[in-house]
N, CA, C and O atoms as a GROMACS GRO file, in nm:
protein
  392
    1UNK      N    1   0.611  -4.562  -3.932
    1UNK     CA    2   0.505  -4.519  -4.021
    1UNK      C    3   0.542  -4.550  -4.165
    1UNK      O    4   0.655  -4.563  -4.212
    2UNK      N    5   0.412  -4.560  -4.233
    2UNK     CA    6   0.458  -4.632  -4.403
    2UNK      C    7   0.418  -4.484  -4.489
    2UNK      O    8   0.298  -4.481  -4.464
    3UNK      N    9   0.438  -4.394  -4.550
    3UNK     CA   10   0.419  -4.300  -4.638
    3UNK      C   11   0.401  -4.304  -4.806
    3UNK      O   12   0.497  -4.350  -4.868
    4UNK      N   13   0.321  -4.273  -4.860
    4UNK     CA   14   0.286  -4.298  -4.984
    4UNK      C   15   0.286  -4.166  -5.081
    4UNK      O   16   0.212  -4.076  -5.043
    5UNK      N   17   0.368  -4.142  -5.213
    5UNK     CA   18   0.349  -4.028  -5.248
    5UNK      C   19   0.308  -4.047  -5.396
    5UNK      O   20   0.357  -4.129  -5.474
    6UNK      N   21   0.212  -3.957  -5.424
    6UNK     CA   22   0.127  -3.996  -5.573
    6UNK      C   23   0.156  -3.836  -5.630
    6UNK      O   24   0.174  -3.748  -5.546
    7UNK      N   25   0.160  -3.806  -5.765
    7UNK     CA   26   0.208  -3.721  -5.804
    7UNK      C   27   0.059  -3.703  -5.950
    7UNK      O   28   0.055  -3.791  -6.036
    8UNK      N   29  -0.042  -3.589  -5.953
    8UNK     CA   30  -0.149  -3.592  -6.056
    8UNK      C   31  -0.165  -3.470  -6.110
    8UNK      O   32  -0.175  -3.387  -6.020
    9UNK      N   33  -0.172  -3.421  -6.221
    9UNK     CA   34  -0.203  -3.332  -6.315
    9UNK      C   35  -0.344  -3.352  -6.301
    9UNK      O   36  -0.414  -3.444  -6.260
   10UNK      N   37  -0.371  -3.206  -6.360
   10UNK     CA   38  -0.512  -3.178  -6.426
   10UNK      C   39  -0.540  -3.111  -6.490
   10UNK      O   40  -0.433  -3.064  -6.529
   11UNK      N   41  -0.660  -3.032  -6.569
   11UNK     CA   42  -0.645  -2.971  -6.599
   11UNK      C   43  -0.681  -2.770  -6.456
   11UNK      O   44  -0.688  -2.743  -6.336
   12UNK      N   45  -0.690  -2.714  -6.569
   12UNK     CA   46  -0.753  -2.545  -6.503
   12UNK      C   47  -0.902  -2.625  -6.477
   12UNK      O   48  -0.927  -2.653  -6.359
   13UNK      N   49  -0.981  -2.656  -6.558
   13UNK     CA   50  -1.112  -2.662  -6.574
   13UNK      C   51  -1.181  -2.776  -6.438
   13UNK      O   52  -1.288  -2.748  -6.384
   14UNK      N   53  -1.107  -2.891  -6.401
   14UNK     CA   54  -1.130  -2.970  -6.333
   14UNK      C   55  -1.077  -2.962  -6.184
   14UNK      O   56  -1.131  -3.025  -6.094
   15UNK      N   57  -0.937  -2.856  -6.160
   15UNK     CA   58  -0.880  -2.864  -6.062
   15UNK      C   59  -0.991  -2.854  -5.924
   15UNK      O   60  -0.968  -2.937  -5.837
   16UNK      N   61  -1.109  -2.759  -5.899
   16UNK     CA   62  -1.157  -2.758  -5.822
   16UNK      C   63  -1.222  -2.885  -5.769
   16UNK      O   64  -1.209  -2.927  -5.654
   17UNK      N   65  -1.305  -2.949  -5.885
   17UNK     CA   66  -1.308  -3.128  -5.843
   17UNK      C   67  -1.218  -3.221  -5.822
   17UNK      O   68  -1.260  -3.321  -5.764
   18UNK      N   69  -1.100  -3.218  -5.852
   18UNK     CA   70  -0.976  -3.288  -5.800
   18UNK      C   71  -0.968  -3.253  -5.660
   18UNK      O   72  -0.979  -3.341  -5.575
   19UNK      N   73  -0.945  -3.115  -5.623
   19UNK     CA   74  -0.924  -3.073  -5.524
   19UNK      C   75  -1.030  -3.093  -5.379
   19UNK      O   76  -0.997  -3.083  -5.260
   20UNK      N   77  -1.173  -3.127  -5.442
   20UNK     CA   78  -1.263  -3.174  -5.359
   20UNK      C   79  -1.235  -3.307  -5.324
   20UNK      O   80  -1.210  -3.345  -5.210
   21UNK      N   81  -1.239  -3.364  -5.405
   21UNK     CA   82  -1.234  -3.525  -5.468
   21UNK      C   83  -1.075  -3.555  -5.392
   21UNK      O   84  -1.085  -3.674  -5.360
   22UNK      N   85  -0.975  -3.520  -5.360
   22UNK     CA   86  -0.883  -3.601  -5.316
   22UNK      C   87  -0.850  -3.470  -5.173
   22UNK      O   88  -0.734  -3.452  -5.138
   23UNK      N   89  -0.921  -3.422  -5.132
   23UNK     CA   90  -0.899  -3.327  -5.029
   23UNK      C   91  -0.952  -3.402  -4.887
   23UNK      O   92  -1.003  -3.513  -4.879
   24UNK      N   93  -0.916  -3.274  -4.741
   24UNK     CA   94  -0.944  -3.354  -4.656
   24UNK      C   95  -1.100  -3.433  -4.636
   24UNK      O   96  -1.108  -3.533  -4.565
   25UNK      N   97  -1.202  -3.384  -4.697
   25UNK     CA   98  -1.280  -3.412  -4.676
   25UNK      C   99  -1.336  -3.549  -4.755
   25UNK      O  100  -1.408  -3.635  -4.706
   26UNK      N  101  -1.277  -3.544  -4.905
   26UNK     CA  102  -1.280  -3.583  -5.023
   26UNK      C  103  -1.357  -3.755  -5.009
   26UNK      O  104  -1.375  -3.809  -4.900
   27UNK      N  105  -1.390  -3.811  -5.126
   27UNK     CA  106  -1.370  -3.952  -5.083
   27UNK      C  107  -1.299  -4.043  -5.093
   27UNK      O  108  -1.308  -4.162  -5.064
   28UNK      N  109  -1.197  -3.960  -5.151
   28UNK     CA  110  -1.064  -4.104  -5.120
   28UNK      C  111  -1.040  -4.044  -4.954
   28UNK      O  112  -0.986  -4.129  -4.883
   29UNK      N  113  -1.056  -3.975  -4.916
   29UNK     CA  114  -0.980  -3.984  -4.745
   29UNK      C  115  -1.068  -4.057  -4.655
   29UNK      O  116  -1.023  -4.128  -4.565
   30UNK      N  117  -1.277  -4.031  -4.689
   30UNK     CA  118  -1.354  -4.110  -4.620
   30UNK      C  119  -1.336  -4.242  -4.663
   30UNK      O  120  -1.350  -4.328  -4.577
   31UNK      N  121  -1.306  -4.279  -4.782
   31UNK     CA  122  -1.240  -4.440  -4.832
   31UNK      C  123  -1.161  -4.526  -4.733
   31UNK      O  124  -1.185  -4.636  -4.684
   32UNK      N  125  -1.014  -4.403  -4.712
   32UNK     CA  126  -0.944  -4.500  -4.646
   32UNK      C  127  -0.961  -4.429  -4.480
   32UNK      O  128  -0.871  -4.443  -4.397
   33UNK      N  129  -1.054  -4.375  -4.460
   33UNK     CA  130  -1.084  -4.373  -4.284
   33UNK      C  131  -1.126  -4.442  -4.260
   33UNK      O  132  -1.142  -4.456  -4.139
   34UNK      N  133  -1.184  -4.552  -4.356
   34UNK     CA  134  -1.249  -4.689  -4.258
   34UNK      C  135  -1.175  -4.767  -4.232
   34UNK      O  136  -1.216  -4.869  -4.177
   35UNK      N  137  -1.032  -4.752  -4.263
   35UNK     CA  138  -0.948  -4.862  -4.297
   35UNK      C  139  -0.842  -4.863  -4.106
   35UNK      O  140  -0.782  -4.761  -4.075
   36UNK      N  141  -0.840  -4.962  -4.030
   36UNK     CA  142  -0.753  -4.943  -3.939
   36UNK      C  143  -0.591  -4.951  -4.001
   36UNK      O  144  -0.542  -5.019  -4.091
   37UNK      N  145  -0.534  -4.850  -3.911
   37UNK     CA  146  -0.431  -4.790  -3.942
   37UNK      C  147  -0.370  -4.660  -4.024
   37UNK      O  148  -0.262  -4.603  -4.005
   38UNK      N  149  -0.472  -4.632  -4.121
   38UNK     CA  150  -0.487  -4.484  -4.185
   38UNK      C  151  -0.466  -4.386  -4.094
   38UNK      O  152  -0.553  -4.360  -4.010
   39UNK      N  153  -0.342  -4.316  -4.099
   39UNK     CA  154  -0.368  -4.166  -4.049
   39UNK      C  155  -0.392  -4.091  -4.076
   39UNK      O  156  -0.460  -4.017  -4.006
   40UNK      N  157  -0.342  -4.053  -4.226
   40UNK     CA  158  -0.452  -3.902  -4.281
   40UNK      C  159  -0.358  -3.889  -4.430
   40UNK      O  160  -0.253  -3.952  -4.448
   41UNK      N  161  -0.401  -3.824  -4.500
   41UNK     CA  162  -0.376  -3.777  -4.665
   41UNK      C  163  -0.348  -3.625  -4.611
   41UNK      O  164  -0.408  -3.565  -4.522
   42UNK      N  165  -0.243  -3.584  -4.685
   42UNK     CA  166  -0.182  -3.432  -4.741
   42UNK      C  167  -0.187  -3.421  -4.832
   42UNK      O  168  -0.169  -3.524  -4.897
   43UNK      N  169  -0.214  -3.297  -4.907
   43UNK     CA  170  -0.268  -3.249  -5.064
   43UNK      C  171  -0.209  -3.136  -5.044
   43UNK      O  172  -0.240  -3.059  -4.953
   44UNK      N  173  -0.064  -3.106  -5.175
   44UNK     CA  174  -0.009  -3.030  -5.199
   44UNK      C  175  -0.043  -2.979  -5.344
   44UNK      O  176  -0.069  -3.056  -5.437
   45UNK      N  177  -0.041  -2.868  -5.352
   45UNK     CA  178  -0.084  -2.799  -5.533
   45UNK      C  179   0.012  -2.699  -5.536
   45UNK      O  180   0.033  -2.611  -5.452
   46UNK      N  181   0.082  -2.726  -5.668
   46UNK     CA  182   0.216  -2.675  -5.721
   46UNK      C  183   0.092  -2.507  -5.756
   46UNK      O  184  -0.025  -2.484  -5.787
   47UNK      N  185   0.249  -2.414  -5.715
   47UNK     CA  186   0.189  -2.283  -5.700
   47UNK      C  187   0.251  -2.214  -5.837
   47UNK      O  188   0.274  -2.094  -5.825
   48UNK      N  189   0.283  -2.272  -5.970
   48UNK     CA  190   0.359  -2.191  -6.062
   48UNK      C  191   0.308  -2.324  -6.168
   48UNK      O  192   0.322  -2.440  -6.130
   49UNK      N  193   0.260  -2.297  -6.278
   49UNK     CA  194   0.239  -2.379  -6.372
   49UNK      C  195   0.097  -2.430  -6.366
   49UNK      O  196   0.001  -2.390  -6.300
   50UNK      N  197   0.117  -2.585  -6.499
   50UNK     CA  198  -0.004  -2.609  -6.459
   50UNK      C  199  -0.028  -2.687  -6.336
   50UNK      O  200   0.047  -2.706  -6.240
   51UNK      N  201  -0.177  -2.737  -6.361
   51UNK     CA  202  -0.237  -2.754  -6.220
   51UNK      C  203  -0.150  -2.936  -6.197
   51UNK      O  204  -0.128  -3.025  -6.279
   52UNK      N  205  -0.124  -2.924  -6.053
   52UNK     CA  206  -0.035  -3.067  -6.030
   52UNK      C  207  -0.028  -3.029  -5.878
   52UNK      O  208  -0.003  -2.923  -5.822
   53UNK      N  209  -0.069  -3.189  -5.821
   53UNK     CA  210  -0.131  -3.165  -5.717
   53UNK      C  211  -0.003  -3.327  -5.656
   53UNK      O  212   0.024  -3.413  -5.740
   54UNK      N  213   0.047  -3.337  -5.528
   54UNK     CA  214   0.084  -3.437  -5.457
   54UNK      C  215  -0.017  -3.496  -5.343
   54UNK      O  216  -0.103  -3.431  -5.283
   55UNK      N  217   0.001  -3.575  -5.334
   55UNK     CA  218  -0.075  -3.635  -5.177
   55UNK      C  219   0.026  -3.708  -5.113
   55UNK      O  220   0.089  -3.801  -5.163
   56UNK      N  221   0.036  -3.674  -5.033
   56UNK     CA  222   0.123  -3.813  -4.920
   56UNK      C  223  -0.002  -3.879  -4.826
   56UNK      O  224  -0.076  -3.812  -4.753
   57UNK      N  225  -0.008  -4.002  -4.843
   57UNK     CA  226  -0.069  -4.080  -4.749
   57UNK      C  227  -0.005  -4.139  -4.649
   57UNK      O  228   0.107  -4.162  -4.694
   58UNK      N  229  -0.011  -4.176  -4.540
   58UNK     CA  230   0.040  -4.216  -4.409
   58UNK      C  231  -0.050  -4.272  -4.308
   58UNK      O  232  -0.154  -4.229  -4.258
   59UNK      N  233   0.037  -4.409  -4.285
   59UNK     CA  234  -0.040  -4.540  -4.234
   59UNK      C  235   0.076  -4.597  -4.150
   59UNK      O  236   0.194  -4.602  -4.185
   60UNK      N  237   0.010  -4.648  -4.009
   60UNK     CA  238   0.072  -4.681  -3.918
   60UNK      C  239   0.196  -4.795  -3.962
   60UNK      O  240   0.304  -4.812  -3.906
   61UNK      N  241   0.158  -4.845  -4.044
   61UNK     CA  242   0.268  -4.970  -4.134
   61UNK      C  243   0.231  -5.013  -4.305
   61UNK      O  244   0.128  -5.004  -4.372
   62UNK      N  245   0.373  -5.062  -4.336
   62UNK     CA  246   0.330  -5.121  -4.484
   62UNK      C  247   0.229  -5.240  -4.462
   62UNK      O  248   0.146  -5.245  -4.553
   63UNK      N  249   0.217  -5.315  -4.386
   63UNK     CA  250   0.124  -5.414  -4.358
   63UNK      C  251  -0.015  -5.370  -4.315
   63UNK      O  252  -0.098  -5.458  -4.341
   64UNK      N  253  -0.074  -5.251  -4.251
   64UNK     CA  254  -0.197  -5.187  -4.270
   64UNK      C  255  -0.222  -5.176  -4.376
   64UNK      O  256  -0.326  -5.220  -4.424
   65UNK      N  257  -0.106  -5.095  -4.464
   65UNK     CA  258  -0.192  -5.048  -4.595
   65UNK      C  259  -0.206  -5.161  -4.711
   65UNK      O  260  -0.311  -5.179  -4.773
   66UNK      N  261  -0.087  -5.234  -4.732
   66UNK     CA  262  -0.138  -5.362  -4.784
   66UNK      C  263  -0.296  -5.445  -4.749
   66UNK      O  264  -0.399  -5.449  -4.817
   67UNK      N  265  -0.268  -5.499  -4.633
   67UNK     CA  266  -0.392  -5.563  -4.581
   67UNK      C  267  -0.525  -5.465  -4.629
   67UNK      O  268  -0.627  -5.523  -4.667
   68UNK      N  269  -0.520  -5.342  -4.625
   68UNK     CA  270  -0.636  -5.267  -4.644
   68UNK      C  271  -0.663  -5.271  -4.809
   68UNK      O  272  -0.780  -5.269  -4.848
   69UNK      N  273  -0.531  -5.278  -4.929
   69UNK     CA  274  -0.559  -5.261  -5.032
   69UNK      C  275  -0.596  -5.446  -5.112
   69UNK      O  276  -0.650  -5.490  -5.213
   70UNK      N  277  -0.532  -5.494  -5.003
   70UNK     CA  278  -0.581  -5.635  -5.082
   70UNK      C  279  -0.741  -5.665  -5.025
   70UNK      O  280  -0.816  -5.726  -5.100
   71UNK      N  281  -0.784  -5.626  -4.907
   71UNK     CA  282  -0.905  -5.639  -4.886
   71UNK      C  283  -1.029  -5.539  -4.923
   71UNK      O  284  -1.148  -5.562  -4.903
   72UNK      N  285  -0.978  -5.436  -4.975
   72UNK     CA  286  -1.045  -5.326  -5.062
   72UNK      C  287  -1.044  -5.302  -5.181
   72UNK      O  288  -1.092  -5.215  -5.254
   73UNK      N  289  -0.957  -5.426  -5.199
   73UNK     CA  290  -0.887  -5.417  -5.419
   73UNK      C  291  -1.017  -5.333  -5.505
   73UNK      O  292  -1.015  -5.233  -5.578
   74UNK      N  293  -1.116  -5.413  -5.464
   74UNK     CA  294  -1.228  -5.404  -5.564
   74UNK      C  295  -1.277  -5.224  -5.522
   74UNK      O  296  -1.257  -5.128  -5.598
   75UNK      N  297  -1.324  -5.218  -5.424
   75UNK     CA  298  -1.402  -5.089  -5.417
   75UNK      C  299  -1.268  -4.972  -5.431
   75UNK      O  300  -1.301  -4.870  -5.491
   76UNK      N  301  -1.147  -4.977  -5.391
   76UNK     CA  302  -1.003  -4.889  -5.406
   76UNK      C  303  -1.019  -4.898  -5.628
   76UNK      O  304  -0.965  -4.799  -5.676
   77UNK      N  305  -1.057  -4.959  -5.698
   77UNK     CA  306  -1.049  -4.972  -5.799
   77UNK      C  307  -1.211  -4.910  -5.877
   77UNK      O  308  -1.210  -4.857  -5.988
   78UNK      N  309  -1.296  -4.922  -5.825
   78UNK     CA  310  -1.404  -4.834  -5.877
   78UNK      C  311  -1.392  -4.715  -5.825
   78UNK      O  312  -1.455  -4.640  -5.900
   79UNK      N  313  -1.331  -4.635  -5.710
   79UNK     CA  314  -1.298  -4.509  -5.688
   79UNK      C  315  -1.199  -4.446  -5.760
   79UNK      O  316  -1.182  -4.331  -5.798
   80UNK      N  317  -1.132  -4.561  -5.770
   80UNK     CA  318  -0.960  -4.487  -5.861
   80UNK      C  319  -1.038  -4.455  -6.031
   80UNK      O  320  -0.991  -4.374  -6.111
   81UNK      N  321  -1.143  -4.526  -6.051
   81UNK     CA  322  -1.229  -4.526  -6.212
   81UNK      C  323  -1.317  -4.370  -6.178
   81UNK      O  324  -1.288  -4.274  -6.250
   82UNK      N  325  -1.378  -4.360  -6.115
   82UNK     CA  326  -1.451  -4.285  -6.099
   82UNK      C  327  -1.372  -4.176  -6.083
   82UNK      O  328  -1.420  -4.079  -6.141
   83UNK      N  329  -1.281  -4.155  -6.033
   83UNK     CA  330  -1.209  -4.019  -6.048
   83UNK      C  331  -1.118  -3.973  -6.168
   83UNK      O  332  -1.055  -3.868  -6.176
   84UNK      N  333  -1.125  -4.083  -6.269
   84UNK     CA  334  -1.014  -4.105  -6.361
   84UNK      C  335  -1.046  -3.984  -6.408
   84UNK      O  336  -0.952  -3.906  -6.390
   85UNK      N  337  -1.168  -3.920  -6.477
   85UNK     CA  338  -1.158  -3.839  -6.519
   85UNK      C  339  -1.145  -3.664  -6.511
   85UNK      O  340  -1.183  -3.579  -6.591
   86UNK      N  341  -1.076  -3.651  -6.378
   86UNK     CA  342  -1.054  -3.536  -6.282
   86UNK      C  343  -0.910  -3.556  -6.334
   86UNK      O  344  -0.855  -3.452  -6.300
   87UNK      N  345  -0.819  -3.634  -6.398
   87UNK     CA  346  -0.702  -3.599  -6.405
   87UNK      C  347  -0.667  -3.629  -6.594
   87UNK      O  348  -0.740  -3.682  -6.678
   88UNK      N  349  -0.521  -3.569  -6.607
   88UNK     CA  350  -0.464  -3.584  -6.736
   88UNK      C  351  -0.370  -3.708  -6.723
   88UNK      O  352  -0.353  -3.793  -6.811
   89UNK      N  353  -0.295  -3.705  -6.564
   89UNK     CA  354  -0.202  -3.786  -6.566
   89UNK      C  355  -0.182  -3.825  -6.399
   89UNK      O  356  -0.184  -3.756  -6.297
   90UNK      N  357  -0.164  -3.944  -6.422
   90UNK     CA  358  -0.090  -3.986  -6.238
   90UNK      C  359  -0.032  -4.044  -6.238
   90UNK      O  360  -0.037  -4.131  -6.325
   91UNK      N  361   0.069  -4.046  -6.144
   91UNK     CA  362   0.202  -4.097  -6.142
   91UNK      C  363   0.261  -4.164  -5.964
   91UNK      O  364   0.296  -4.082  -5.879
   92UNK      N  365   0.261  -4.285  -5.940
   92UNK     CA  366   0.312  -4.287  -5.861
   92UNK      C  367   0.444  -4.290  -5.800
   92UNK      O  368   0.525  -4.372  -5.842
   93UNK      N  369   0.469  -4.226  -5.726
   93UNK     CA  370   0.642  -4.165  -5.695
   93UNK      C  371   0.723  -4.240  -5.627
   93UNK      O  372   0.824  -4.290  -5.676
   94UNK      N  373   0.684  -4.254  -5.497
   94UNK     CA  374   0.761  -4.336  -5.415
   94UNK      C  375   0.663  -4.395  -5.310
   94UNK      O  376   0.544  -4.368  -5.323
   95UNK      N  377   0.702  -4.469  -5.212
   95UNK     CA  378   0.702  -4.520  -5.086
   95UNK      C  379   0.761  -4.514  -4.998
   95UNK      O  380   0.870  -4.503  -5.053
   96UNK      N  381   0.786  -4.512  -4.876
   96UNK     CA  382   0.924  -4.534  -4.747
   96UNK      C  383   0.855  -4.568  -4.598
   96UNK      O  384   0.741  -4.602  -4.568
   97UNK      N  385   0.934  -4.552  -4.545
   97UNK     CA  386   0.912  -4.598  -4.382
   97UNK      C  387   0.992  -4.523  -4.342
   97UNK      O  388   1.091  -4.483  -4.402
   98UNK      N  389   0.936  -4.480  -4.173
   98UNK     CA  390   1.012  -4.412  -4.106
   98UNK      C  391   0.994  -4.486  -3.969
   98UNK      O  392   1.055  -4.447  -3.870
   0.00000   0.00000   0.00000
């Protein structure tokens, strides 16, 4: 499995739309459910401070999720715009395989 971990601030005022917006239901998860090989997004929210939220994504291989982001560049890039303003800051963390 290929794992993806993104690390995003927000503010108090927006967290509930972040939290829609990148949750299970959200549309980055219906985004990449069309995608073969997607297994599912986790959404963690730090319980002390401000609002800062993780996701781990997880995909059967680095070559699913590649193949899915070079053939989705464009629409993965008007979603990533459209949510821009639900956050202060994002950060991507790591990658790995297991």
């Amino acid at each position: 499995m290929f794992h993806i971990l993104w690390q995003f601030e927000t503010s108090d005022e927006r967290t509930p739309e972040f939290a829609a917006a990148y949750g299970h239901e959200g549309p980055w998860t219906e985004f990449f459910r069309r995608a073969p090989g997607y297994l599912g997004t986790e959404l963690f929210r730090r319980s002390v401070g401000s609002p800062c939220f993780l996701t781990v994504d997880h995909w059967e291989s680095r070559t699913a999720y590649e193949t899915f982001r070079r053939e989705r560049a464009t629409d993965y890039a008007s979603l990533d715009q459209a949510c821009e303003a639900l956050t202060t800051s994002e950060r991507f963390l790591t990658a790995w395989e297991d």
